[in-house]
C-alpha positions as CSV (number, residue, x, y, z in Angstrom):
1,X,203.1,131.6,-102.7
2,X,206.8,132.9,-103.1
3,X,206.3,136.6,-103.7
4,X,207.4,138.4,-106.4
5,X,210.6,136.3,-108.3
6,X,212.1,137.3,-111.0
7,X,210.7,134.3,-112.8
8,X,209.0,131.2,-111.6
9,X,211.6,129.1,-112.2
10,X,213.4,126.9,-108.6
11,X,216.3,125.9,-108.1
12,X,216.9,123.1,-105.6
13,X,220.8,122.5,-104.4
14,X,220.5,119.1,-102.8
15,X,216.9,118.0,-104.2
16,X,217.8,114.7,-103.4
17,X,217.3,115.0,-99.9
18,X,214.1,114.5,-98.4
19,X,212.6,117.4,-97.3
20,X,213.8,119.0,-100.2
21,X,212.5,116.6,-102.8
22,X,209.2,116.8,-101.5
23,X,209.0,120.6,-101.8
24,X,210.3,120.6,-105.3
25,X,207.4,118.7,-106.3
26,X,204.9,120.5,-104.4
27,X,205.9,123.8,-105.8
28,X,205.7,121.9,-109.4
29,X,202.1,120.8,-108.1
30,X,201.4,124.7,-107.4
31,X,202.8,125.8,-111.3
32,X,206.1,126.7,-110.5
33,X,208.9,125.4,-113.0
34,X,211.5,123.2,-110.8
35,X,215.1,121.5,-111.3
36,X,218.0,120.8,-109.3
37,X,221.4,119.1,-108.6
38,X,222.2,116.4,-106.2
39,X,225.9,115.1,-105.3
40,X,224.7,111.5,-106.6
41,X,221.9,110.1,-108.4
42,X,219.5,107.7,-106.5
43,X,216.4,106.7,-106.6
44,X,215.0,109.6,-105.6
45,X,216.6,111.7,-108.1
46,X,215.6,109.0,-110.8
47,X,211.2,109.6,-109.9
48,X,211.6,113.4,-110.0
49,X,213.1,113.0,-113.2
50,X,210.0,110.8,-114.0
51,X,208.1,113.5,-112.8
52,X,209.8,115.7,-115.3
53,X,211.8,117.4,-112.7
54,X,215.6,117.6,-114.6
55,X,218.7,117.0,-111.9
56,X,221.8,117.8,-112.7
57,X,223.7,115.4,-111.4
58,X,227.4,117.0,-109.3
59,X,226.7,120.4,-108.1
60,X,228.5,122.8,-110.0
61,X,228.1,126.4,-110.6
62,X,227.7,126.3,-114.2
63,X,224.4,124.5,-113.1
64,X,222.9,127.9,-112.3
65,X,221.5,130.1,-115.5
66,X,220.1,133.5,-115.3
67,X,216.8,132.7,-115.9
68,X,216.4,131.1,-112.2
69,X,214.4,132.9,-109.9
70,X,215.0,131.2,-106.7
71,X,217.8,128.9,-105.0
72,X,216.8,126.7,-102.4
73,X,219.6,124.7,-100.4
74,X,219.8,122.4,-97.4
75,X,221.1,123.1,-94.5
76,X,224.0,120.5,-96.0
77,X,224.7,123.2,-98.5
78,X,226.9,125.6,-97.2
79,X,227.0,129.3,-98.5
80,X,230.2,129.0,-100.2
81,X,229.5,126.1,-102.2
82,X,229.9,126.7,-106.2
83,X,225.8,127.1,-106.5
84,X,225.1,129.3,-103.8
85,X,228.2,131.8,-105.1
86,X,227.3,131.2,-108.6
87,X,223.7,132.7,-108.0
88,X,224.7,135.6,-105.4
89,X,227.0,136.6,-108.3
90,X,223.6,136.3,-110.8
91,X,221.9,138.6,-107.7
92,X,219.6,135.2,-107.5
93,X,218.1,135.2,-104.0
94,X,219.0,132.2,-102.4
95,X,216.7,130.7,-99.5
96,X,217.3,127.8,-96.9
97,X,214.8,125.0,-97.1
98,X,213.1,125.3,-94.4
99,X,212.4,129.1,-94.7
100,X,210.4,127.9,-97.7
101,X,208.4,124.6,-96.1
102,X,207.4,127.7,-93.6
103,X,206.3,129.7,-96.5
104,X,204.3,126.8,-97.9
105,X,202.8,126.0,-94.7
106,X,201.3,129.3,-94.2
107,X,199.1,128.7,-97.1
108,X,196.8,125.8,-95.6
109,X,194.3,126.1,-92.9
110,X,195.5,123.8,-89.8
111,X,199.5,123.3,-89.9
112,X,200.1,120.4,-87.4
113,X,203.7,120.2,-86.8
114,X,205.2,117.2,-84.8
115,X,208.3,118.1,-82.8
116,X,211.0,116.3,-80.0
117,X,214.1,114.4,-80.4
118,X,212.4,111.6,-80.9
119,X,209.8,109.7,-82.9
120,X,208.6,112.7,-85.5
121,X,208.3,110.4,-88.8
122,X,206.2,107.6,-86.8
123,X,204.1,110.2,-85.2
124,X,203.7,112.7,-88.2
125,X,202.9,109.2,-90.3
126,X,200.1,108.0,-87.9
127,X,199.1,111.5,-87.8
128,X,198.7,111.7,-91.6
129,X,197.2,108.3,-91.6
130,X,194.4,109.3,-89.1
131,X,193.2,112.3,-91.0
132,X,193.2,110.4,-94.3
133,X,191.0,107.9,-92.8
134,X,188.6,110.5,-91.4
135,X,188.7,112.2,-95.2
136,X,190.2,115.0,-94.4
137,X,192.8,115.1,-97.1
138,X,195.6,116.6,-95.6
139,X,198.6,117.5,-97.3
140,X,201.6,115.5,-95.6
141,X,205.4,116.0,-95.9
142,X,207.3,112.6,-93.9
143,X,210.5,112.6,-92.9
144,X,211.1,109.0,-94.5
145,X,209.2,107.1,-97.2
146,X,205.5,106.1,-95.8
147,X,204.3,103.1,-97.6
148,X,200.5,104.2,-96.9
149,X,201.3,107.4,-99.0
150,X,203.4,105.7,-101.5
151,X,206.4,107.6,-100.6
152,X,207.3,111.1,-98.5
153,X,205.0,113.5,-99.8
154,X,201.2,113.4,-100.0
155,X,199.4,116.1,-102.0
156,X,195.8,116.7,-100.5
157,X,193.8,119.7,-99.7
158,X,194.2,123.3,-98.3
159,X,192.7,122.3,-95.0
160,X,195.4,120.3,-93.4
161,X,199.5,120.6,-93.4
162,X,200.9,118.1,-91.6
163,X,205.0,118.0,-91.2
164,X,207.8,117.1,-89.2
165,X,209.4,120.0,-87.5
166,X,212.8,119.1,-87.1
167,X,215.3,120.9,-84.1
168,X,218.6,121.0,-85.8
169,X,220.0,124.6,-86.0
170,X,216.8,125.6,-85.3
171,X,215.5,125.0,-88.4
172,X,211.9,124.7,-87.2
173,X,211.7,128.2,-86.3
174,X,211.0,129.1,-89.5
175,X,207.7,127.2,-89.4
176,X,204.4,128.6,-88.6
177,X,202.2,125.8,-86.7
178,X,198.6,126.1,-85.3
179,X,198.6,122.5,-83.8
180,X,201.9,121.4,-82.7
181,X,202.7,117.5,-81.0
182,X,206.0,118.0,-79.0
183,X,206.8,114.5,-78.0
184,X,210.1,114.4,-75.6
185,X,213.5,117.0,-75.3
186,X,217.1,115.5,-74.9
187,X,220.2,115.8,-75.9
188,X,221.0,115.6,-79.6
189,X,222.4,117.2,-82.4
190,X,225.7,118.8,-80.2
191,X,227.5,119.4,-83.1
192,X,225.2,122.9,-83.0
193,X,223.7,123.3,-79.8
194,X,225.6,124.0,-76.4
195,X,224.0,121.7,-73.6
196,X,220.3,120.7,-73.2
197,X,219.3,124.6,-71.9
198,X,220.0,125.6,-75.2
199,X,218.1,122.7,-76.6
200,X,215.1,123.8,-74.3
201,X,215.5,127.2,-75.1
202,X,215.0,126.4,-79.0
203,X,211.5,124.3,-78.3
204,X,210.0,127.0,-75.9
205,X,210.4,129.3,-78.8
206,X,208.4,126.5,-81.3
207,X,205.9,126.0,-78.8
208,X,205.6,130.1,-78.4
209,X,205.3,130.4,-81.8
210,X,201.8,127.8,-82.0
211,X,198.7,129.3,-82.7
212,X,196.0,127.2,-81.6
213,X,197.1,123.9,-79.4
214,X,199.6,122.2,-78.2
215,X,199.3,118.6,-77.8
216,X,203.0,117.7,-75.2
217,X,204.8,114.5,-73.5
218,X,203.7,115.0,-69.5
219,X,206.2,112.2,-68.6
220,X,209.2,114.0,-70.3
221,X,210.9,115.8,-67.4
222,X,212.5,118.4,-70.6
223,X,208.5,119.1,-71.5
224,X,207.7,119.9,-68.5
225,X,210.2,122.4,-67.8
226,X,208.7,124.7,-70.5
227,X,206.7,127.2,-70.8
228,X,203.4,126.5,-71.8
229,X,201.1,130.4,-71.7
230,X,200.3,131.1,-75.3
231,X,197.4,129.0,-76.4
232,X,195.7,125.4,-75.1
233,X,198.0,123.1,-74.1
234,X,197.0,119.5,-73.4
235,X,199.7,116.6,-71.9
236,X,199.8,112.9,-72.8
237,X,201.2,110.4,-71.2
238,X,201.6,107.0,-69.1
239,X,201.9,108.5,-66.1
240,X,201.3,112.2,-66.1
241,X,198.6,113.9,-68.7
242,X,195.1,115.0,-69.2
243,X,195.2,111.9,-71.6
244,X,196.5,108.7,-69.7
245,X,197.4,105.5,-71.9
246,X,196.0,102.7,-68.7
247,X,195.3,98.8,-69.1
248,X,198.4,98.5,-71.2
249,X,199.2,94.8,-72.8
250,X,202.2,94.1,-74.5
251,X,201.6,90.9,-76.8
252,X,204.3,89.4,-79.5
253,X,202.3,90.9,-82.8
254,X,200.5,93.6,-81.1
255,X,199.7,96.7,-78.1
256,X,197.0,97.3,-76.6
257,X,195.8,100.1,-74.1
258,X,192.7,102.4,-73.2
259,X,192.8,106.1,-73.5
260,X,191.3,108.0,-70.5
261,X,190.9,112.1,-70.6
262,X,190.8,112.7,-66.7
263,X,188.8,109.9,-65.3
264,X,186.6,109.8,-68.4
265,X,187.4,106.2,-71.1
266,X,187.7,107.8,-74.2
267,X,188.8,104.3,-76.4
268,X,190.7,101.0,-76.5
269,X,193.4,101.5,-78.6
270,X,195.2,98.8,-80.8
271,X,198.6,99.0,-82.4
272,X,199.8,96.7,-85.1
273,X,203.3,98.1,-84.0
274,X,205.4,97.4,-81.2
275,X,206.6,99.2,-77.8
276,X,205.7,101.5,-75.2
277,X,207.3,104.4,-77.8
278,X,204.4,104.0,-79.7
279,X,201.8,103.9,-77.0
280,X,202.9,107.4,-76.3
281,X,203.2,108.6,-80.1
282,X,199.5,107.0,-80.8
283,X,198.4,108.6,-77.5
284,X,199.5,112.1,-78.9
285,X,197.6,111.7,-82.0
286,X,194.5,110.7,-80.8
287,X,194.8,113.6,-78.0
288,X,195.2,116.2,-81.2
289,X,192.4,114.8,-83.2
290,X,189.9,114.4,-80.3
291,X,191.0,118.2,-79.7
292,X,190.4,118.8,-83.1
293,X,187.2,117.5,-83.4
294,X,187.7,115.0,-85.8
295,X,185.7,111.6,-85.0
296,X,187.8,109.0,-83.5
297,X,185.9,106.1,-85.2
298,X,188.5,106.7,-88.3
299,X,191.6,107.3,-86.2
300,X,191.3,104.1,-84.3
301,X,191.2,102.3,-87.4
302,X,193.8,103.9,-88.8
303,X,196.0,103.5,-85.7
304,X,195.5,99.8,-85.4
305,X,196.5,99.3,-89.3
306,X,199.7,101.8,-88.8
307,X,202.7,98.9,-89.8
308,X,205.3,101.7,-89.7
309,X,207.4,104.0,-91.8
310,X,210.7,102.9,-93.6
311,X,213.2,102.5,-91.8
312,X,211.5,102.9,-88.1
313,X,211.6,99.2,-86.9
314,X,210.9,98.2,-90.5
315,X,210.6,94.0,-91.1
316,X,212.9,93.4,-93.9
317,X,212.5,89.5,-94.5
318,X,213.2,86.4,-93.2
319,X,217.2,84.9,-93.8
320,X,217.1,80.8,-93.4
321,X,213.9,81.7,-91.2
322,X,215.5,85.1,-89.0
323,X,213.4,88.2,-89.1
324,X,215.1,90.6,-90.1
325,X,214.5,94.2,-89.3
326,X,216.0,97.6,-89.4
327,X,215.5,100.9,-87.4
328,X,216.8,104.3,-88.0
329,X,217.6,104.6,-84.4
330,X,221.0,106.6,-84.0
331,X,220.5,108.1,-80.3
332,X,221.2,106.2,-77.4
333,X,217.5,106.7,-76.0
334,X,216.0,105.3,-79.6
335,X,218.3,102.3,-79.9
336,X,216.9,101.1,-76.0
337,X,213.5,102.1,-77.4
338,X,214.4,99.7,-80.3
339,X,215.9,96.6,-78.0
340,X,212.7,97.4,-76.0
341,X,210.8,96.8,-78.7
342,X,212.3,93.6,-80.4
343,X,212.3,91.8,-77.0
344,X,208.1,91.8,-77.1
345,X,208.6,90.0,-80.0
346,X,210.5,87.2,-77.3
347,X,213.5,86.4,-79.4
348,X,215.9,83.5,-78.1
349,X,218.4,86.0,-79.2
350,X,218.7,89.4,-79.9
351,X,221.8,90.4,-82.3
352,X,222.5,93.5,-83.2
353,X,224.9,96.0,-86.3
354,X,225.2,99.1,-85.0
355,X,226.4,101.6,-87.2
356,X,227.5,105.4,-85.1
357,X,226.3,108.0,-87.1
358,X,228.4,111.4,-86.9
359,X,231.5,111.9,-85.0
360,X,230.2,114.4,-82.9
361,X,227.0,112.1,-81.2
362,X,229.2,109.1,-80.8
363,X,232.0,110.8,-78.8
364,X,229.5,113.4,-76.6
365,X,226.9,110.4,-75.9
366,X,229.4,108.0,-75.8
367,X,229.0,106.8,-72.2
368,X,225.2,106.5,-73.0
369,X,225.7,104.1,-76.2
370,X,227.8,102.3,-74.6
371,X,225.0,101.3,-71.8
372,X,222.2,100.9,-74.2
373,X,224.5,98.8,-76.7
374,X,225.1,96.1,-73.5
375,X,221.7,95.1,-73.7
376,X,222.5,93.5,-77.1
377,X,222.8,89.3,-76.9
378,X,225.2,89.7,-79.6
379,X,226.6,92.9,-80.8
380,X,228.3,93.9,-84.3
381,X,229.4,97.2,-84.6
382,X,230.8,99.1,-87.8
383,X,232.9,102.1,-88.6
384,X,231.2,105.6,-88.1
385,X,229.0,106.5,-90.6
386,X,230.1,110.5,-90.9
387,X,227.5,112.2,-93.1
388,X,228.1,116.0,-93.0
389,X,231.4,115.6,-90.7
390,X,234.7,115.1,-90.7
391,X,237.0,112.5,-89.2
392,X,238.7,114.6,-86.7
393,X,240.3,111.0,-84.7
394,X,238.5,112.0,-81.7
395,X,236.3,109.0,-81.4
396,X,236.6,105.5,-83.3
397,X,234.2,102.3,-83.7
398,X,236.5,100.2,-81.3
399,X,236.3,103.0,-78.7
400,X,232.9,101.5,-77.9
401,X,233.9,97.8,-78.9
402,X,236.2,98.0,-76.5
403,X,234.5,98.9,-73.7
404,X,231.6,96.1,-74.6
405,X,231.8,92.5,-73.4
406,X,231.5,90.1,-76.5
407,X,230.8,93.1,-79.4
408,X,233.0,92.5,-82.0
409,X,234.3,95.8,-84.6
410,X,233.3,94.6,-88.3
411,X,234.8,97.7,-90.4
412,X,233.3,97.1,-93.0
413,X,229.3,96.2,-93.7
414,X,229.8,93.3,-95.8
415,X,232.9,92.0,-92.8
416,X,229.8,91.7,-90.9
417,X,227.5,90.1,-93.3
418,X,230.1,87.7,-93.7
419,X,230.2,86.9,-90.1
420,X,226.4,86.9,-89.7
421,X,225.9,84.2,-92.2
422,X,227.6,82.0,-89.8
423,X,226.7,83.1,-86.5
424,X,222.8,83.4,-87.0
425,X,220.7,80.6,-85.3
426,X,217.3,79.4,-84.8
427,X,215.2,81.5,-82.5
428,X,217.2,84.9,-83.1
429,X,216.2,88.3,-84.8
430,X,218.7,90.0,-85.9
431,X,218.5,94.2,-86.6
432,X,220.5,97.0,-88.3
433,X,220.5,100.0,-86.4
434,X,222.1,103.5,-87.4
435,X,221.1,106.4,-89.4
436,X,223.7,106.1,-92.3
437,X,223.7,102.9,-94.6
438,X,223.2,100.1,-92.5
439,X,220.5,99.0,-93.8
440,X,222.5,97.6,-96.7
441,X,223.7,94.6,-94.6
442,X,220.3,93.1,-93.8
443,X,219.3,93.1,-97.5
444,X,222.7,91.4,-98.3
445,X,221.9,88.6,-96.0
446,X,218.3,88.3,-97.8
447,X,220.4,88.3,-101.2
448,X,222.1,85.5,-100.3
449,X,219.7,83.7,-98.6
C-alpha cells in the first residue's frame, strides 16, 4: 500500500485528530505497526491505546526513533514542529495526511468522495448507511463520530471507499475519486483561499480529477458555474436537476418528499431528520446509488432510519423538560440551515450559544453572522473559539453582540450556563452552535438538571 519504507512502522503527529485516527487504525488493520503523539489525551487517544495503538502524549522530537519508517502529520502540524525536524534529520520521509487517505483510497474498487462547503459528514454518513443496508460493505472514513458505525471509521470490503473530501488548502486534491457528490460552493475557509474564484477553481480541479460520475447541487449557483466535461455528471436538486425532490412536507418529527428523475417518480422518500438541508443531501445519495445500480429498496430504508451524526443537529437531552440540541454549524449559511431546522420542530422559543470559531471566518463573514444570528429569539454568544489561529484583536465576541438586538456576550461557557438555568422556559429549545467546544454547555445544563 505505502511502497517501499524503510520499515513498516507509522508514525502519526496529531493521531488524535479525526481523519488521522482513523487512518492509523486502518493501516494497523492492513499489518502495518502504528503509534503516535497527540498535544492532549482524550478519548480518542484513550480507544487507540485500547486498540494497542501507543500515543505519546505532548509532541516532542525525542518521540521519533530510527526505526520509523513513515511520519504522517496534519495539516495542524506545521513542518517546523520538533517531530517533523526530528525525522527530516533521521532522513524519515514525512507525508501530509491526506496524501496518504489518497493512497489508501486507490486501493478499493468505487471511491465515492462527498465534497462542498457544506453538509459532507451528514451526506458521507447517509451515504455509508445506504450501502450497508444494501450489503455492500463499504469501507467508510466520517468526518465526526457516526453512532450507526459505532464511531468514525468503518472497516468493510475492497469494493467500496466512502470519505469526506474536505476543501481546506486543497487538501482533497490528493484524493483519487470515481463517484464524487459535490453538494454546494461558498465562501469558507479565507484564512487560505483568496475570494470564492479561487474556491471554485480548487473544486473544478476535484470534479476533473473523478473518474466515473459526478453526482452535483443544480440549485447552487457556485456548481453550476463549473465545468462539468470529464465523465457523467448528474444534478440534484429542488429546483433545477435531473433528480427533482417534489411534494415536499415538512412535519415536527419528520420530512417527506418524492424523488422524480425527469418526469419519471422514482420513490417517496422519508427522513427521520429535519430540514430542507437534508432533503438535498438524501436526494444526492439516492441519485449516486440509483446511478450506481444499487437497489433503492435498502437505501430508502436506510434514509428514513438516518437520526444523524454527532454533533450535526444532535438531541442531547431534555433540561426541566427543554430539548436540548447541538450542531457543528460554524458558517453563516449552516447556522440559518440550523434555525431553519429547529423551527419545524415549532418551538415557543428558539434560544441560542453561539460560539465563533477562528478569527479569520468571524471577522471576513462578519456581516453574514450577524444576519443569520438575528433570527435567534434569544441569543448567547461566547468568546471566539481560535483553534489553529491566533488572537490578532482584529475581531472580538462583542463585535457581533453589539450589533444584535437583545444577544447578550457570556465570556465564558459556564457564564452562560449560569444564565440559562434561569432564563429557560416552558415551550423553548435551546441549541449550542459552533465548531469548537460548545457543546460542553448543553451537557452542563443536563448535569445539573
Amino acid at each position: 500500500m505505502l511502497g517501499n519504507l524503510k520499515t513498516d512502522k507509522v508514525f502519526f503527529s496529531g493521531i488524535g485528530g479525526v481523519s488521522m485516527n482513523a487512518l492509523a487504525i486502518l493501516l494497523k488493520e492492513n499489518g502495518y505497526t502504528v503509534c503516535g503523539s497527540d498535544r492532549s489525551s482524550s478519548s480518542v487517544t484513550d480507544r487507540l491505546i485500547e486498540k494497542n495503538i501507543p500515543v505519546f502524549i505532548g509532541q516532542k522530537a525525542e518521540n521519533i526513533t530510527e526505526d520509523i519508517g513513515l511520519l504522517v502529520r496534519t495539516a495542524a502540524v506545521p513542518m517546523d514542529a520538533p517531530e517533523v525536524v526530528r525525522a527530516q534529520e533521521l532522513s524519515i520521509p514525512v507525508m501530509e495526511r491526506s496524501t496518504l487517505l489518497g493512497i489508501v483510497m486507490k486501493s478499493y474498487g468505487e471511491r465515492i468522495n462527498v465534497c462542498g462547503t457544506h453538509g459532507k459528514t451528514t451526506t458521507t454518513s447517509m451515504t455509508a448507511l445506504a450501502l450497508m443496508k444494501a450489503g455492500k460493505a463499504p469501507t467508510v472514513t466520517v468526518g465526526g463520530d457516526f453512532p450507526q458505525i459505532d464511531g468514525n471509521l468503518l472497516l468493510g470490503k475492497k469494493d467500496y471507499f466512502v470519505c469526506e473530501a474536505c476543501e481546506y488548502v486543497e487538501s482533497f486534491l490528493e484524493f483519487f475519486p470515481s463517484a464524487t457528490i459535490l453538494l454546494n460552493i461558498e465562501e469558507d475557509h479565507l484564512d487560505y483561499y483568496r475570494d470564492i474564484c479561487h474556491i471554485r477553481s480548487a473544486f473544478q480541479k476535484f470534479v476533473d480529477k473523478t473518474e466515473h460520475i459526478i453526482v452535483a447541487n443544480g440549485d447552487d449557483e457556485n456548481v453550476r458555474k463549473l465545468s462539468f466535461s470529464g465523465c457523467k455528471t448528474v444534478f440534484f436538486g429542488m429546483q433545477e436537476g435531473d433528480y427533482l425532490a417534489k411534494n415536499v412536507n415538512l412535519s415536527f418529527d419528520k420530512t417527506e418528499y418524492d424523488a422524480y428523475f425527469h418526469d419519471e417518480f422514482v420513490a417517496h422518500v422519508v427522513l427521520s431528520v429535519a430540514g430542507e438541508h437534508n432533503i438535498l443531501n438524501s436526494l444526492a445519495v439516492l441519485a449516486l446509488m440509483r446511478e450506481l445500480g444499487v437497489e433503492i429498496s435498502p437505501v430508502l430504508e436506510a434514509l428514513r432510519e438516518f437520526g444523524g451524526a454527532k454533533r450535526r443537529m444532535e438531541y442531547k437531552g431534555d433540561f426541566c423538560g427543554i430539548p436540548i440540541y447541538d450542531d457543528y454549524a460554524h458558517h453563516p449559511t449552516e447556522i440559518a440551515t440550523t434555525l431553519s431546522s429547529i423551527r419545524q420542530k415549532q418551538p415557543k422559543r428558539l434560544v441560542m450559544l453561539f460560539q465563533p470559531h477562528t478569527f479569520t471566518r468571524t471577522v471576513t463573514l462578519k456581516d453574514d453572522f450577524i444576519e443569520v444570528l438575528k433570527q435567534a429569539d434569544l441569543l448567547y454568544i461566547a468568546d471566539i473559539y481560535a483553534a489553529r489561529e491566533k488572537d490578532t484583536g482584529v475581531i472580538h465576541s462583542r463585535d457581533l453582540v453589539e450589533q444584535i438586538p437583545g444577544a447578550v456576550y457570556t465570556p465564558a461557557l459556564s457564564d452562560a450556563v449560569t444564565q440559562l438555568k434561569s432564563t429557560l422556559r416552558e415551550g423553548d429549545i435551546f441549541v449550542t452552535v459552533g465548531a469548537g467546544d460548545v457543546y460542553k454547555a448543553g451537557e452542563a445544563l443536563l448535569e445539573d438538571k
